[in-house]
N, C-alpha and C positions, 0 to 999 in steps of 0.2 A: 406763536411768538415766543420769544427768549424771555422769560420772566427768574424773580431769585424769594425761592419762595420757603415757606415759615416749616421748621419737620418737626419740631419739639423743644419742650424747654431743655436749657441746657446744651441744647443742639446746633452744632454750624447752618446756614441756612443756605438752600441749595439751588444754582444754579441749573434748569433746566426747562425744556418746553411744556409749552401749556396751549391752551385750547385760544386764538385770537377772540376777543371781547368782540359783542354785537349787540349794539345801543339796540334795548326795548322803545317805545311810543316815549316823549320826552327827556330821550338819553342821547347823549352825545361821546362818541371815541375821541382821545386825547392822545395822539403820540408823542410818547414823553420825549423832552426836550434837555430837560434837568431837573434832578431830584434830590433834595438831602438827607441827609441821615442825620436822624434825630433822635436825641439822648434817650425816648420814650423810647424809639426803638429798638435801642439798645435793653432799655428794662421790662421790655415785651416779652420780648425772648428770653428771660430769667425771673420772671412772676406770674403765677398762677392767674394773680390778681385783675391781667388786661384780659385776660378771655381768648387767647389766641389759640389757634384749631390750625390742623396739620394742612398745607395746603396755600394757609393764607399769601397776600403777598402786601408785604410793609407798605409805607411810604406813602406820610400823606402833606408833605413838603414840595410840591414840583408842579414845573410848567410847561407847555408844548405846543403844539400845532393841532387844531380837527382835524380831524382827516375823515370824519362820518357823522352822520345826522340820524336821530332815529325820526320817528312821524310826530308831528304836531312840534315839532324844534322850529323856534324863532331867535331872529337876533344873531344866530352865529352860522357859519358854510365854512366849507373845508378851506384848508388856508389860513384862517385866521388864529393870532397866534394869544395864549389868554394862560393867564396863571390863574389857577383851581387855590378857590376856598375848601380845605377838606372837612369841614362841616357839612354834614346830609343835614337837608331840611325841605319842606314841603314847596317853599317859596310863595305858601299864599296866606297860612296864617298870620294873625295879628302880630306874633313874634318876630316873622320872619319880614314882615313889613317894617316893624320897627327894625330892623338888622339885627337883633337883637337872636340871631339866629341857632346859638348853642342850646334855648329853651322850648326850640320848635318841638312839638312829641314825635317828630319822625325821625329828632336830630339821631346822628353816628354818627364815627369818625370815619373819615375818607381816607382807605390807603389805596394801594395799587399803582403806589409810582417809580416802586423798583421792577418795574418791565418797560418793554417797548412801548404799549399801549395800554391805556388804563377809561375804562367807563365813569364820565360822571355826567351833572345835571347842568343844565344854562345856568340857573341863577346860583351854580355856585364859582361858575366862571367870570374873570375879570377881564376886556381886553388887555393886551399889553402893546403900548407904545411901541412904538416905531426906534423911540431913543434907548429903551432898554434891552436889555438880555434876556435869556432864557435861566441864565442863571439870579438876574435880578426878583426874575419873576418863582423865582426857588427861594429867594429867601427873603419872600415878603413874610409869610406863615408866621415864620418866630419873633422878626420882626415886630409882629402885629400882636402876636403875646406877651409880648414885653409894654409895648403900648398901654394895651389893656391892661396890666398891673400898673404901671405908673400913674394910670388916671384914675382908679380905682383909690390908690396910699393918697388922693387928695395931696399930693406934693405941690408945693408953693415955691413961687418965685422967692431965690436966696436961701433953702432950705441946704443943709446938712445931709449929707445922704450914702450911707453903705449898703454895698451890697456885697453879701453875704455869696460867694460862689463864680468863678469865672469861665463860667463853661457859656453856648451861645448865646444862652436869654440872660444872664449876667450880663454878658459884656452890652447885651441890647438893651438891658435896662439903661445903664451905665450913658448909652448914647442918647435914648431917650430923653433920663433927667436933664443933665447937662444942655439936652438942646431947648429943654421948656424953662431953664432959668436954674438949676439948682446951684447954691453959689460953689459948694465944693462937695465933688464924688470919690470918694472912697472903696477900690472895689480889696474884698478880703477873700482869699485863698489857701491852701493848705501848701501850694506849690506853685513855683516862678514861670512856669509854659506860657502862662500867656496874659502876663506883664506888659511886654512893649503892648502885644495888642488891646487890652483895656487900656493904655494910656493915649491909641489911637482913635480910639472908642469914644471919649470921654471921659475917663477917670483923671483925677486931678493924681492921685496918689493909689500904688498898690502896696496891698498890706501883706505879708506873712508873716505869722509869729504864733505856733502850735502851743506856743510856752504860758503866752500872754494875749490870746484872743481879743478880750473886751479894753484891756489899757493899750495896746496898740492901735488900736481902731480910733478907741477915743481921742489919745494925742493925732495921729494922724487926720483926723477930720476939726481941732480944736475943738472939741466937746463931747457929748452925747450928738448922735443923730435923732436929725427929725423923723427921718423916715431910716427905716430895714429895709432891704429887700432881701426873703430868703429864698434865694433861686438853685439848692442844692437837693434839698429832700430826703435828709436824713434828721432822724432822731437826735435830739439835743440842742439844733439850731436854733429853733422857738425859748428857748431855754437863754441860750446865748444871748439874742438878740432881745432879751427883756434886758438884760445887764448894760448894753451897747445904745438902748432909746432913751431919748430924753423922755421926766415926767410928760403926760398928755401928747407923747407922742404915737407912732402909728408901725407893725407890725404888718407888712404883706407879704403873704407864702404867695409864691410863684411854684418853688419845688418840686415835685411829685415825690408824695411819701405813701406808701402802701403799709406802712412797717406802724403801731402804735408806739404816739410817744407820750412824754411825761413833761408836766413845767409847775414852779411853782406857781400858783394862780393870785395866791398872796402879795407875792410880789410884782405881778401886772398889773395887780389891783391898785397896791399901795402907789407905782405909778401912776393910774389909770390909763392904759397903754390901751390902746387900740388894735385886734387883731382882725386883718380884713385878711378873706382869703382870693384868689382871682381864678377863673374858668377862661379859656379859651382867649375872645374876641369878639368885638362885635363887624356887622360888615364896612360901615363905614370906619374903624380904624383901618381894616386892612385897604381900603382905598386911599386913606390919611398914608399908609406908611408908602406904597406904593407911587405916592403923590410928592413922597418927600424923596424917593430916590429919583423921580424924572426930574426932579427941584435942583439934581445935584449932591447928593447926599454919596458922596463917597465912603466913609467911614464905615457902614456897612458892608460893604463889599473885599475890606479885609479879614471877616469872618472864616471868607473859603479859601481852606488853604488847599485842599488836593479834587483831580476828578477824576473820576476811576472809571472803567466800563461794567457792564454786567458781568462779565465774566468775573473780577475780580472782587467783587462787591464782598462772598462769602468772606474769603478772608481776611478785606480790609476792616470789615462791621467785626468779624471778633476780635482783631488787634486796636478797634478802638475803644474796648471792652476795659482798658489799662491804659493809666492816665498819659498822656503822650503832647509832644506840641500842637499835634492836628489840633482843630476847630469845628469848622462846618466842612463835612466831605459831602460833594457831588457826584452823582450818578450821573453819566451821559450815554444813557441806553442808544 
């Protein structure tokens, strides 16, 4: 099969074939349908820090068709069509009964969905409706991260709310809050790309102002916010976002930061600010999110702005390496 696979840090990623996947005893082949590219992906391939080996292949945002069953597979036959949880998990521990799946001991992340075909397990599969896409079923994942951080920040109905970053789990927070009650969303950015789309999102107001970060925010939301969201992952944000919370209010890193940072702790304190940080997901938000696009839920769906093939993948992934209007880019292996 035609896969687009990992050669080194710092390295373009390369288009070519590979050995077709053959589901072991409780595995199942998934011919990918649709895939995104996702901003971790992008930080894979330029940090030590994710563990990536020459060979690998990304992508663990996508959805597809069976097309193979290994032995002792229940519940799914070729044909059916199901968006993958990319969580590894045993499926029988207590965790993973609870859904509570990211703390299974077998957890991994699931990539393999920049190829045609990618290997995974039943219970990390969802079926997909009849009423949705393959590309719906590509961008539950992030979706479902954003989720899982909004329920986490304990945000309350009428609450205040910035987020801090407008890349895809920004803007998903953004629809998130908004749709559980928050009275007004604020999303803050370094640059205007994707304005209209947070205000499609759910953002009441988008902020730019490099000059004046924490007084622009603040007049733009009429106060301090109840809640942060810092879904960018860099150093100093945590910092910011103490300036930006109301006292006893609440701090949740989304981000991915590998880098050490710094903040006054004094001044979290003297607020008593609340720093929650959020992992993953659990399985029934991603049903909840999934649940919320067969509901209807449009707004999501203007995340993706281009779809590419494999062939093109390599150099679309490094031109989205610099900040651009793209959003959520699709793979249509």
């Amino acid at each position: 099969m035609k896969a687009v696979t990992f050669q080194g840090l710092h390295t373009p990623l390369k288009w070519e074939e590979v050995a077709d996947p053959t589901p072991a005893a409780g595995e199942l082949v998934v011919k990918v349908g649709r895939c995104g590219i996702c901003g971790s992906d992008l930080h894979m391939t330029e940090d030590a820090a994710y563990g990536c080996q020459h060979g690998d292949i990304l992508g663990h945002e996508f959805a597809g068709e069976v097309v193979e069953t290994g032995k002792d597979v229940s519940g799914y036959k070729p044909g059916d069509l199901v968006s993958v949880i990319p969580l590894k998990s045993c499926g029988q521990c207590e965790q993973c009964r609870k859904g509570t799946v990211q703390w299974c001991e077998q957890f991994g992340l699931q990539g393999g969905g920049y190829a045609e075909y990618a290997v995974t397990r039943p219970n990390q599969c969802v079926p997909l409706p009849s009423d949705l896409s393959l590309a719906d079923g590509a961008i539950i994942e992030p979706l479902a991260v954003a989720l899982h951080g909004v329920n986490l920040s304990g945000m309350k109905t009428g609450d205040k709310v910035l987020v801090l970053g407008a890349g895809p789990i920004g803007l998903a927070v953004a629809f998130w809050a908004k749709r559980m009650g928050a009275a007004r969303v604020a999303v803050q950015d370094i640059a205007r790309h994707q304005e209209q789309r947070a205000l499609e999102m759910g953002a009441d107001v988008f902020v730019v102002d490099p000059a004046d970060p924490v007084g622009s925010a603040t007049r733009a939301l009429g106060g301090p916010a109840d809640v942060v969201f810092e879904c960018v992952g860099i150093p100093g944000l945590i910092a910011q976002g103490v300036e930006q919370v109301r006292p006893d209010g609440t701090i949740l890193l989304l981000g991915l930061c590998t880098k050490p940072d710094t903040f006054n702790s004094f001044a979290m304190l003297s607020k008593q600010v609340r720093l929650v940080t959020s992992a993953f997901f659990t399985r029934q938000e991603y049903i909840a999110t999934l649940a919320a696009l067969e509901s209807g839920a449009l707004a999501p769906r203007t995340m993706v702005t281009e779809t590419i093939t494999l062939a093109n993948t390599p150099e679309v992934f490094e031109s989205l390496k610099q900040r651009s209007g793209q959003c959520k880019v699709m793979i249509a292996p």
